[in-house]
C-alpha positions in Angstrom: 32.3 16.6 4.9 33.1 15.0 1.7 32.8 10.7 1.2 34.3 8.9 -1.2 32.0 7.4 -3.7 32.6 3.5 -1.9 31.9 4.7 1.5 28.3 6.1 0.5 28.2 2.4 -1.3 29.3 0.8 2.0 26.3 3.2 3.7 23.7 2.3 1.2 24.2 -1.8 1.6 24.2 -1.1 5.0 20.7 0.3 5.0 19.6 -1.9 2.3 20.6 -5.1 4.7 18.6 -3.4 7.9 15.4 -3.0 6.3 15.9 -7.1 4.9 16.7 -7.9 7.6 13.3 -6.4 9.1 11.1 -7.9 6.1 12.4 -10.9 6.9 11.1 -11.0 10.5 8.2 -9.7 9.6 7.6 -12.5 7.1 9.0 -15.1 9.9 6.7 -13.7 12.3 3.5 -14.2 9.6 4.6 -17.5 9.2 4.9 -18.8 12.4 1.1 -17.8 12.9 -0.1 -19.4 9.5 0.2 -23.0 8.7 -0.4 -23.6 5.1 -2.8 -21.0 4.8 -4.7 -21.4 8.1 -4.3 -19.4 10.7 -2.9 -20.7 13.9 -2.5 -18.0 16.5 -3.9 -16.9 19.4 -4.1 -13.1 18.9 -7.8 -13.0 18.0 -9.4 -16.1 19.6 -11.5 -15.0 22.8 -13.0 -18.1 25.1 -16.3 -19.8 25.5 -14.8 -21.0 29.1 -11.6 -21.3 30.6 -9.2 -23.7 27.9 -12.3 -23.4 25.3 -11.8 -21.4 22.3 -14.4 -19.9 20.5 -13.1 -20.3 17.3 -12.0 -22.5 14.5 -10.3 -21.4 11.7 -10.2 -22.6 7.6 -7.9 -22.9 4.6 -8.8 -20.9 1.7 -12.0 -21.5 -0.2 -12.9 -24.1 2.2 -15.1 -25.9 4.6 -13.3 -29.1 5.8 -12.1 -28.6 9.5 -8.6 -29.2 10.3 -7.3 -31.5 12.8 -7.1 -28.2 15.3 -10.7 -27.4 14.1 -11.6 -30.8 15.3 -10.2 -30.5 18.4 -11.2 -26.9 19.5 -14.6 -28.2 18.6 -14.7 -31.3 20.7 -13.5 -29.0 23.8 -16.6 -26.8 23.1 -19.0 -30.2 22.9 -17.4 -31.1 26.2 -18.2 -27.7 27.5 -21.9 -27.4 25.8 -22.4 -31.1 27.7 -21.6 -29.7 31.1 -23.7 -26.5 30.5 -26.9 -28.2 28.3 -29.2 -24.8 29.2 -26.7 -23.1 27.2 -27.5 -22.5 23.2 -24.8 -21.5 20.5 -25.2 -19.4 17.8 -22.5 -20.8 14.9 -21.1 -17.6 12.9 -19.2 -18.0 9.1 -17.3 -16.0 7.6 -15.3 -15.5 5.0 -12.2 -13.5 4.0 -12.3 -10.6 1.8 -11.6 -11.8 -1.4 -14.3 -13.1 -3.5 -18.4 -11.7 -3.9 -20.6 -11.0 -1.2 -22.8 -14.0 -2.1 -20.0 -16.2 -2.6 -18.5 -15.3 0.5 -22.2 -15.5 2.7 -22.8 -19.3 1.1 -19.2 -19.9 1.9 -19.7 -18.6 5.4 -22.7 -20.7 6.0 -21.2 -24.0 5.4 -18.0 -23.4 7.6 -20.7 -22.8 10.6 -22.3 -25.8 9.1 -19.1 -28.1 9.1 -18.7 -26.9 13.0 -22.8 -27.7 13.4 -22.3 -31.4 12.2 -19.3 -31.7 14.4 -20.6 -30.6 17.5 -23.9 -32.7 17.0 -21.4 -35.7 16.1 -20.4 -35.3 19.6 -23.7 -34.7 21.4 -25.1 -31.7 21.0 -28.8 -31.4 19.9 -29.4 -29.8 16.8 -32.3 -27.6 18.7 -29.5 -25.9 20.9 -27.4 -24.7 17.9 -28.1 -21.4 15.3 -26.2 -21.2 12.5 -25.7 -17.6 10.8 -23.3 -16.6 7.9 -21.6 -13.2 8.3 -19.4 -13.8 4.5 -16.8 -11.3 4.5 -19.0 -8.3 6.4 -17.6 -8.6 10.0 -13.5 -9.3 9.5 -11.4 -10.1 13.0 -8.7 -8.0 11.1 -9.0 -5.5 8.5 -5.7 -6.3 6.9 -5.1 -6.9 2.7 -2.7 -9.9 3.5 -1.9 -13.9 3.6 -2.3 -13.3 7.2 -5.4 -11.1 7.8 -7.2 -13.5 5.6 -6.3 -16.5 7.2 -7.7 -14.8 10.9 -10.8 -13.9 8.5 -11.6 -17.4 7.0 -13.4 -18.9 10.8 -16.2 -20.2 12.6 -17.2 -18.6 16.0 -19.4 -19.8 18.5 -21.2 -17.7 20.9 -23.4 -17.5 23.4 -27.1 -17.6 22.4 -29.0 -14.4 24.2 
């Protein structure tokens, strides 16, 4: 079977404009879970209690919790208030750009920033452990805007 030389044009758009088309859903998809450059899905966040994240997420190269931060936070002071024989261990960590050590200090004072937050709200100082994981232990293994942003978080868990 033989094609003119426009057809195999027309066929060749064609296949160009389905896989744009498929970027740009992928791309729409990444950016309906990232605000700025924080993350702000659900995919990887697991629950201290029912309605009580365990996690809070950060912006690149930073510390300062965001307004969701703030309030994931204040639901886990809530929560800590109603169960005061429970401890927390804070974990930080960091994305994978940038050294081990930078990432480890990094990782320490997002847990920190969480720390002073909860304690803002109540929580003893005594029942909270802060540990920095840097970039060692990622949620998701990914070399992209959106892997980092789910990488870049505080976690609080249960103290054994």
């Amino acid at each position: 079977m033989i094609f003119k030389k426009s057809t195999y044009k027309l066929i060749l758009a064609s296949i160009f404009g389905l896989l744009l088309s498929a970027c740009a859903q992928q791309a729409a998809k990444i950016d309906s879970q990232i605000q700025g450059d924080v993350y702000t899905g659900t995919d990887t966040v697991e629950y201290l209690a029912d309605g009580v994240p365990d996690r809070v997420f950060f912006a690149t190269n930073e510390s300062v919790l965001t307004t969701a931060s703030r309030d994931t936070l204040r639901k886990q002071a809530a929560w800590l208030r109603k169960n005061s024989d429970i401890n927390v261990v804070l974990e930080g960590h960091a994305d994978e750009r940038g050294t081990r050590e930078y990432n480890l200090a990094l990782g320490e004072r997002r847990a920190n920033a969480a720390k002073d937050y909860l304690m803002t709200y109540g929580i003893s100082e005594n029942r909270i452990s802060v540990i920095s994981y840097g970039k060692e232990r990622p949620v998701d293994s990914g070399s992209n805007p959106l892997s980092w942003s789910k990488n870049r978080r505080s976690v609080t868990v249960k103290a054994n």
